[in-house]
PARO-519084 format. One record per residue: residue number from 1; residue in one letter; chain; x, z, y of N, C-alpha, C in turn. Coordinates in steps of 0.05 Angstrom, whole numbers, plus 5000, padded with zeros to 4 digits. Layout:
{rec NUM,A,A,{X,Z,Y},{X,Z,Y},{X,Z,Y}}
...
***
This chain:
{rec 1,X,A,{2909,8265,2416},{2912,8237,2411},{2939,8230,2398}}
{rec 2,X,A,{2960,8240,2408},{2990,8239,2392},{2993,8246,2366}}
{rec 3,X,A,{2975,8259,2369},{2978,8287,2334},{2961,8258,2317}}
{rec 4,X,A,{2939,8251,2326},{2921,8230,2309},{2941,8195,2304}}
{rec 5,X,A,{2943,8194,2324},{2968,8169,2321},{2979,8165,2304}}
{rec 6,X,A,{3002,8191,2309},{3029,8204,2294},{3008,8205,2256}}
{rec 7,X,A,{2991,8217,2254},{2992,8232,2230},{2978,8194,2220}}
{rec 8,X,A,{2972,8180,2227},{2964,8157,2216},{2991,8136,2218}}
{rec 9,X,A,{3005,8132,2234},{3039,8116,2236},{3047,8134,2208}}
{rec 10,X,A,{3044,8161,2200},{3063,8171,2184},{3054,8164,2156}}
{rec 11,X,A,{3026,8160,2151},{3008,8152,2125},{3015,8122,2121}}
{rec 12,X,A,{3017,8115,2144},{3020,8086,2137},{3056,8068,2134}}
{rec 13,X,A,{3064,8089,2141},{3097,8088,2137},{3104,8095,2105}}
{rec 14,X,A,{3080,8116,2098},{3099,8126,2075},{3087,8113,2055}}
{rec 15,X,A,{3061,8096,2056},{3046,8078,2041},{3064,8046,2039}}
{rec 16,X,A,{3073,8041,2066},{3087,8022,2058},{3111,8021,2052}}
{rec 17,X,A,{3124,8045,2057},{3157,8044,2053},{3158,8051,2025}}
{rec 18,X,A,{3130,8063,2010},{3137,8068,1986},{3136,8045,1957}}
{rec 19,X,A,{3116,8025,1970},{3111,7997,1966},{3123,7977,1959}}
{rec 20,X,A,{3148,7981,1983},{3164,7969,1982},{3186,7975,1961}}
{rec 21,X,A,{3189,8001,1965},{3206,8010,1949},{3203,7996,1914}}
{rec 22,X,A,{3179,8005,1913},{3174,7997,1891},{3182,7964,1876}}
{rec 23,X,A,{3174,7952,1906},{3164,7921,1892},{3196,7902,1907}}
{rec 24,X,A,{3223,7915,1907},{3244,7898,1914},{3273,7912,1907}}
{rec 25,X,A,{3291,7904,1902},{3314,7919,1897},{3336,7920,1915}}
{rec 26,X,A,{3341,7942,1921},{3368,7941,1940},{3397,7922,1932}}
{rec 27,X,A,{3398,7912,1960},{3425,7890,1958},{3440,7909,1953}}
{rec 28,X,A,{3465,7894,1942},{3485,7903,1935},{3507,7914,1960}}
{rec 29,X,A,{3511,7941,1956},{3526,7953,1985},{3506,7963,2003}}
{rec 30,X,A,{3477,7955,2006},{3459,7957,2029},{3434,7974,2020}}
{rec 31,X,A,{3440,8007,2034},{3419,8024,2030},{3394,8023,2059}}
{rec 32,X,A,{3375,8010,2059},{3353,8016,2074},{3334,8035,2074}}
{rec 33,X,A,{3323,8045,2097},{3310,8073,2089},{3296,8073,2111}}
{rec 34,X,A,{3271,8089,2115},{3259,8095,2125},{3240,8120,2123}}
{rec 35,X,A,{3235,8134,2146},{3223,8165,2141},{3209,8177,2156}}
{rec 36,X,A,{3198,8193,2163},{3184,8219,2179},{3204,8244,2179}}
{rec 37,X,A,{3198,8256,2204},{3210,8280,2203},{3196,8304,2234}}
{rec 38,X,A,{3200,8324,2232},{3197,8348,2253},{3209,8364,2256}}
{rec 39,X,A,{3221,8376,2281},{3239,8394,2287},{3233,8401,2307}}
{rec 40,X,A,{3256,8419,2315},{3249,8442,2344},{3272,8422,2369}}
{rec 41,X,A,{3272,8420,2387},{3285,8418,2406},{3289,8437,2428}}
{rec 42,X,A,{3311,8447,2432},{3315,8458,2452},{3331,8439,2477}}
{rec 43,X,A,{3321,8440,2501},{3339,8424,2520},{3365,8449,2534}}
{rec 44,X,A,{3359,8470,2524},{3383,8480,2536},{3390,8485,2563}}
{rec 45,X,A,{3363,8492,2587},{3368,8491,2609},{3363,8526,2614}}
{rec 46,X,A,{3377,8532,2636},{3396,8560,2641},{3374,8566,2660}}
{rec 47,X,A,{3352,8586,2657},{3331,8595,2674},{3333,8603,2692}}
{rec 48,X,A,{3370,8617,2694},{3374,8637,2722},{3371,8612,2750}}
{rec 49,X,A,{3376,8588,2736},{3387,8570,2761},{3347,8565,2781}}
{rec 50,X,A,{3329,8564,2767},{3310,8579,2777},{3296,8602,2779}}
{rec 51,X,A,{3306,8618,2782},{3295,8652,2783},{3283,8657,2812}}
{rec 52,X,A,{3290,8644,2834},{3281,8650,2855},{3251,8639,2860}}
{rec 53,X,A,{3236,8618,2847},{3218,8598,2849},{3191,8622,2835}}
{rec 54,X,A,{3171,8622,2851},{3147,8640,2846},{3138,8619,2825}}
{rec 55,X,A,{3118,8627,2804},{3106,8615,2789},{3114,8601,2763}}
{rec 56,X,A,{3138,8597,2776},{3152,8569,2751},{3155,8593,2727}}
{rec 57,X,A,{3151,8581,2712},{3147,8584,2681},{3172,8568,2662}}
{rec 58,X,A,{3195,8571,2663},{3216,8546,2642},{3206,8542,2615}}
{rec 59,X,A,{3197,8533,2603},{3201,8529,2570},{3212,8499,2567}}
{rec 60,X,A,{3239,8499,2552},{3252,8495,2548},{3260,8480,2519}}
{rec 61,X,A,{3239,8488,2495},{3235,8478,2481},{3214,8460,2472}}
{rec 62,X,A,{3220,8444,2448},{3188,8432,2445},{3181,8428,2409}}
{rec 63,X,A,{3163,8428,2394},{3168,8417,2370},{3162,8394,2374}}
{rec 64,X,A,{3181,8371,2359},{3174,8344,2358},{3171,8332,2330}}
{rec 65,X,A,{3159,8301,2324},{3154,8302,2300},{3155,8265,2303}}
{rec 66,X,A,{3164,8257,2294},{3173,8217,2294},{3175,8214,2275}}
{rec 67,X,A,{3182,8189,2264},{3199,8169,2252},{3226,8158,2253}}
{rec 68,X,A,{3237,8156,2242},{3264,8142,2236},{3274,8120,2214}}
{rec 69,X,A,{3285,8102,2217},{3294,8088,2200},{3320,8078,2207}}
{rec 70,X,A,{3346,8068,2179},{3366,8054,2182},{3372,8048,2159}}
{rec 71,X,A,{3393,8040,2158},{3417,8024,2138},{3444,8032,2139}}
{rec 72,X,A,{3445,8044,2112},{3471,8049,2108},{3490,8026,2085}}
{rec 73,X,A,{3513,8026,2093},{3525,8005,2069},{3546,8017,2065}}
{rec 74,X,A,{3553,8011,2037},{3577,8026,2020},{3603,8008,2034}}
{rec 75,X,A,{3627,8028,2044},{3650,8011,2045},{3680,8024,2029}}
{rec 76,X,A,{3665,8041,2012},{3688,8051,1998},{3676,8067,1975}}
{rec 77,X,A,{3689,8074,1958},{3688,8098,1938},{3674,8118,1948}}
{rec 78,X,A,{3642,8114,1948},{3628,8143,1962},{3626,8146,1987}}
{rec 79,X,A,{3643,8120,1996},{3644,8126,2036},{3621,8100,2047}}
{rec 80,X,A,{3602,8119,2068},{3585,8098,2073},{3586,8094,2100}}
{rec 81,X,A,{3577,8074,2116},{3570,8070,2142},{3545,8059,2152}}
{rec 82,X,A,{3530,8060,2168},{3511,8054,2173},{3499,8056,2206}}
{rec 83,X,A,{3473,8060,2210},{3461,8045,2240},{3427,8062,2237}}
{rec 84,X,A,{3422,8081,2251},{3389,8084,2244},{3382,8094,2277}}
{rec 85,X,A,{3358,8084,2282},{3339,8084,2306},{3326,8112,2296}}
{rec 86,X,A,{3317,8114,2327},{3291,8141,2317},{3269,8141,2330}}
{rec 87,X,A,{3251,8155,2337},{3224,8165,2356},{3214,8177,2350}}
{rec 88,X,A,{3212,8197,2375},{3200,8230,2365},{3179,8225,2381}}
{rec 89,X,A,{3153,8234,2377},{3134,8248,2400},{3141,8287,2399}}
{rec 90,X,A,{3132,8294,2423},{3138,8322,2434},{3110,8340,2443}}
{rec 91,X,A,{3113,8362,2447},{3097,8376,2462},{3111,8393,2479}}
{rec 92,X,A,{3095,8407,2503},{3113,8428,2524},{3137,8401,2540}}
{rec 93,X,A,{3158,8410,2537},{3171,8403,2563},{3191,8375,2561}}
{rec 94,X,A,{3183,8359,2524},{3191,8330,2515},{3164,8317,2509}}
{rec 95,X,A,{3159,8300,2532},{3135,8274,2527},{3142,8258,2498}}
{rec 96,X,A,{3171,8249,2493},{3178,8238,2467},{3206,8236,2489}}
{rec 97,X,A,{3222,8215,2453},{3246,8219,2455},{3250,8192,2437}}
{rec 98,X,A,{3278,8181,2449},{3284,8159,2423},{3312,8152,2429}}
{rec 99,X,A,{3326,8139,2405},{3352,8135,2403},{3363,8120,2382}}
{rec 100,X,A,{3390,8120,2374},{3394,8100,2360},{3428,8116,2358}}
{rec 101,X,A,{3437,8107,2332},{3467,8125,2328},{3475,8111,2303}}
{rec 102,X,A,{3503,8110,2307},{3520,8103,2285},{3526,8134,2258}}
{rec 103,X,A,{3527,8118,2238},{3538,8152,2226},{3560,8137,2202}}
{rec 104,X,A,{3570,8162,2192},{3593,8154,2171},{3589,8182,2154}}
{rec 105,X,A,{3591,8182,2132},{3587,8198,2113},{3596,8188,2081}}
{rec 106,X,A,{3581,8209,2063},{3595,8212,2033},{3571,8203,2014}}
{rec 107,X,A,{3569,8187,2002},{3543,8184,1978},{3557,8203,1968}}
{rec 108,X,A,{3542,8221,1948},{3551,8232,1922},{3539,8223,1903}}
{rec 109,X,A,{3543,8227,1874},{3533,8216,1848},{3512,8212,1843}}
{rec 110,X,A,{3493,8237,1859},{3461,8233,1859},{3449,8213,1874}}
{rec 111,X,A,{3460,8209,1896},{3443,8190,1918},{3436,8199,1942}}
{rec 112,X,A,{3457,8232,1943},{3456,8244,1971},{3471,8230,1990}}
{rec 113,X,A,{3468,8233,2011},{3494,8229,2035},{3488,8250,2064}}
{rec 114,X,A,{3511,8267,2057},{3522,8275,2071},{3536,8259,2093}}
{rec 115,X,A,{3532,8269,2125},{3539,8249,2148},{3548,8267,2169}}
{rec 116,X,A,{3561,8251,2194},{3555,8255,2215},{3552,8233,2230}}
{rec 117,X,A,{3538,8235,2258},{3526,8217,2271},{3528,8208,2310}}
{rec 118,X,A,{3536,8191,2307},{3539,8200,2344},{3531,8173,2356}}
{rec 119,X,A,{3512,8168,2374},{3496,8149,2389},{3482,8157,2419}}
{rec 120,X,A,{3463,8153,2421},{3451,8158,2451},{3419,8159,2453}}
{rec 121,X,A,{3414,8179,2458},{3385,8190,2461},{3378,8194,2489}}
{rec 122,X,A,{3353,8188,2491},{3342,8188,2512},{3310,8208,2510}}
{rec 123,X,A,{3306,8224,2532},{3287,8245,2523},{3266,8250,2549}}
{rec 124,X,A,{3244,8232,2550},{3223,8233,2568},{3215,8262,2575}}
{rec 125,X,A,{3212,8264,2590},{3201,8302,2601},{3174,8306,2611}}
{rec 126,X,A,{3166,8322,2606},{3140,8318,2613},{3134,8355,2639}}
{rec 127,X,A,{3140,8340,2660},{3142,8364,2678},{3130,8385,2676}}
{rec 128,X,A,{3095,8384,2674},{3083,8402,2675},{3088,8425,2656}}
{rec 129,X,A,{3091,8408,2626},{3105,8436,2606},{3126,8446,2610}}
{rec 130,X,A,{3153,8427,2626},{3178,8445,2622},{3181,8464,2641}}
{rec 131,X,A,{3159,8469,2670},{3153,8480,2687},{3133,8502,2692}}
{rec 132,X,A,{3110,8500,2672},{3079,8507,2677},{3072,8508,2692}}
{rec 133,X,A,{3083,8482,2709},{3059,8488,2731},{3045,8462,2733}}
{rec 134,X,A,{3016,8455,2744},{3014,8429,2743},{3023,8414,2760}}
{rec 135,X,A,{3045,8388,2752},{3063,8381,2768},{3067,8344,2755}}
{rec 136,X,A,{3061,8329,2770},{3057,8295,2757},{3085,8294,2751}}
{rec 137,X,A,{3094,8268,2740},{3114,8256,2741},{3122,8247,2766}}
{rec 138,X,A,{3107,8235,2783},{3117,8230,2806},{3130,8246,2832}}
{rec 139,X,A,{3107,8271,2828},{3112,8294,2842},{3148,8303,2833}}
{rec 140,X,A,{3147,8306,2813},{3177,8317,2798},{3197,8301,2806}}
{rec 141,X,A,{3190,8281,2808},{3218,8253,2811},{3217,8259,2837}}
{rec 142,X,A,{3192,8258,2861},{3187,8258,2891},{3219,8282,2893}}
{rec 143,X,A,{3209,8311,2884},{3224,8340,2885},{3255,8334,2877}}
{rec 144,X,A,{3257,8309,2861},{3298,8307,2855},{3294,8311,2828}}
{rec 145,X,A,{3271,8312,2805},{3267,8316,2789},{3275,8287,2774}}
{rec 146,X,A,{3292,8280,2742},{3278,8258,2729},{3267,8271,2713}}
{rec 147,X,A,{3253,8244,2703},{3240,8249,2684},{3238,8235,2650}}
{rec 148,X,A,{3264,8219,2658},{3279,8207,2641},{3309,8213,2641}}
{rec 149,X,A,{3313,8226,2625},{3342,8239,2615},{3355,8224,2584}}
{rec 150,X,A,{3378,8213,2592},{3392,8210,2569},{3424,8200,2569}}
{rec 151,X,A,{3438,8208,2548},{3465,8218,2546},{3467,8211,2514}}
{rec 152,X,A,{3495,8211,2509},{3509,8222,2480},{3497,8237,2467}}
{rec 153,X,A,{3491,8225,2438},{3483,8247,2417},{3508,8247,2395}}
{rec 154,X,A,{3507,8275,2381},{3525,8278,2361},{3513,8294,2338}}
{rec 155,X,A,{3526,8290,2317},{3504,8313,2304},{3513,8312,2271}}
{rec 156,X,A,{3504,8317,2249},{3512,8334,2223},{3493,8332,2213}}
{rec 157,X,A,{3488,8321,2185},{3461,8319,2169},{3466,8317,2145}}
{rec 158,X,A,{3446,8314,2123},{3447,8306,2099},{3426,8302,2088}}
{rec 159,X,A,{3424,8276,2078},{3392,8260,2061},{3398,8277,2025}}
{rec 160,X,A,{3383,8291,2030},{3386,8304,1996},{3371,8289,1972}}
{rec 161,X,A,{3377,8277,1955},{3375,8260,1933},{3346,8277,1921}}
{rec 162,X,A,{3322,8273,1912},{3301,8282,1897},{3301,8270,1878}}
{rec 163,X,A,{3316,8251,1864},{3316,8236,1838},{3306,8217,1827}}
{rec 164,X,A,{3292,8210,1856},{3274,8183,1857},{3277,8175,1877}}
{rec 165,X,A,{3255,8151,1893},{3271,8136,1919},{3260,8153,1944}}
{rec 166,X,A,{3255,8178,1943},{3250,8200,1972},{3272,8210,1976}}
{rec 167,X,A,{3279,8226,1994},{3313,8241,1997},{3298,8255,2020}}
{rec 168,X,A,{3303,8288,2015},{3304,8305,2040},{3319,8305,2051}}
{rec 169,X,A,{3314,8307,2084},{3328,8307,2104},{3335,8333,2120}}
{rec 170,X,A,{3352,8342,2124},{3365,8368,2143},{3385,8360,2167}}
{rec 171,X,A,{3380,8359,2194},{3401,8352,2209},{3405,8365,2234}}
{rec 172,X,A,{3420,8359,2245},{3433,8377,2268},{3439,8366,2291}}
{rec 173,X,A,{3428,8363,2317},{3442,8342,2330},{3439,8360,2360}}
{rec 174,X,A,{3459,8346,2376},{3457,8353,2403},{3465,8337,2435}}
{rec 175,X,A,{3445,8335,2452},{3462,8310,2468},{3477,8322,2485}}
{rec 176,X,A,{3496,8315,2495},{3515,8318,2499},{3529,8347,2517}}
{rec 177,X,A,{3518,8359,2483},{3517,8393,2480},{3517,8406,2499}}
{rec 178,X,A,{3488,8392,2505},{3466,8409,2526},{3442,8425,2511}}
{rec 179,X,A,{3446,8402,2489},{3421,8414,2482},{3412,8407,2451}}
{rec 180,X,A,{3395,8430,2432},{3404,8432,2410},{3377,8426,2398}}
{rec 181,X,A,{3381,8412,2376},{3353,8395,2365},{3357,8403,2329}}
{rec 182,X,A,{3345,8421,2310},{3349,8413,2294},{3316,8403,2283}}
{rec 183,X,A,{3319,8386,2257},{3293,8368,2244},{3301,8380,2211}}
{rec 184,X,A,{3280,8370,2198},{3274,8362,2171},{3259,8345,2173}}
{rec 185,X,A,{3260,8322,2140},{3243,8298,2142},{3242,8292,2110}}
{rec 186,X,A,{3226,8280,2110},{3234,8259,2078},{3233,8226,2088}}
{rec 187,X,A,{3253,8212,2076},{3258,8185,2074},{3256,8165,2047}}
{rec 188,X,A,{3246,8147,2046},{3249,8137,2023},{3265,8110,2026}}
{rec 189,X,A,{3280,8103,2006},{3300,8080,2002},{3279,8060,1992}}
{rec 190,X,A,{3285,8039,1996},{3272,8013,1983},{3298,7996,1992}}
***
């Protein structure tokens, strides 16, 4: 049901963000954008600390696959600043994930920007995968478990210019280097 959601939010994002694009012109100073993207998440948790536990299974990773959108605005010669939200859905041991971060980076000539980014993510867990075993949410929280985790994000990216209003995305992020997330996406400006 996520995969069906997701793959219809993403048709209809890129139908309208491209629409828009089309049919308005960017203010002066003010880059808006919006995109899709998927990556791997790792949460970064240390297996030995359960090795004694029969059955448990750690996985630790998940692929995830959301949306994102923000606004960047020019405040200098190539130097930009900006604000973008996110939402991932997950599988295995991230139910989803969402956040929100400041970044500062470089336009270059083409319409790239190179960044870095640091805000606050929050990353739903979904017990039974990060455990294998079958195990509720409640049960997990009951055991000392959450099941809502979130902290500092930081991270390193770059929207790569395609020469029209899409830009590939490559980024790097981690909360509060516990744990290591990288994505790809495409975004388009309008």
């Amino acid at each position: 049901m996520k995969k069906v959601t997701f793959a219809a939010l993403a048709v209809a994002a890129a139908l309208g963000v491209s629409s828009a694009a089309q049919a308005q012109e960017t203010a002066p100073g003010a880059h808006p954008y919006a995109g899709v993207q998927v990556g791997l998440h790792n949460l970064g948790i240390d297996e030995d600390d359960f090795a004694g536990i029969p059955g448990l299974d750690i996985d630790d990773s998940a692929l995830i696959y959301g949306a994102y959108a923000g606004v960047d605005f020019d405040i200098a010669q190539g130097a930009v600043i900006g604000v973008e939200g996110n939402f991932n859905l997950g599988n295995g041991p991230v139910d989803n994930e969402f956040g929100i971060a400041g970044r500062i980076g470089h336009r270059t000539a083409n319409g790239s920007v190179i960044y870095i980014r640091g805000g606050y993510q929050w990353i739903n867990i979904d017990p039974s995968g990060l455990t294998g075993l079958n195990v509720t949410d409640a049960q997990f929280e009951a055991a000392g478990g959450d099941d809502t985790i979130g902290d500092y994000l930081v991270g390193v990216g770059a929207d790569i210019s395609t020469g029209g209003p899409a830009r590939i995305r490559v980024a790097v992020d981690t909360i509060s280097f516990d744990t290591l997330r990288a994505t790809v996406g495409v975004n388009f400006g309008f």
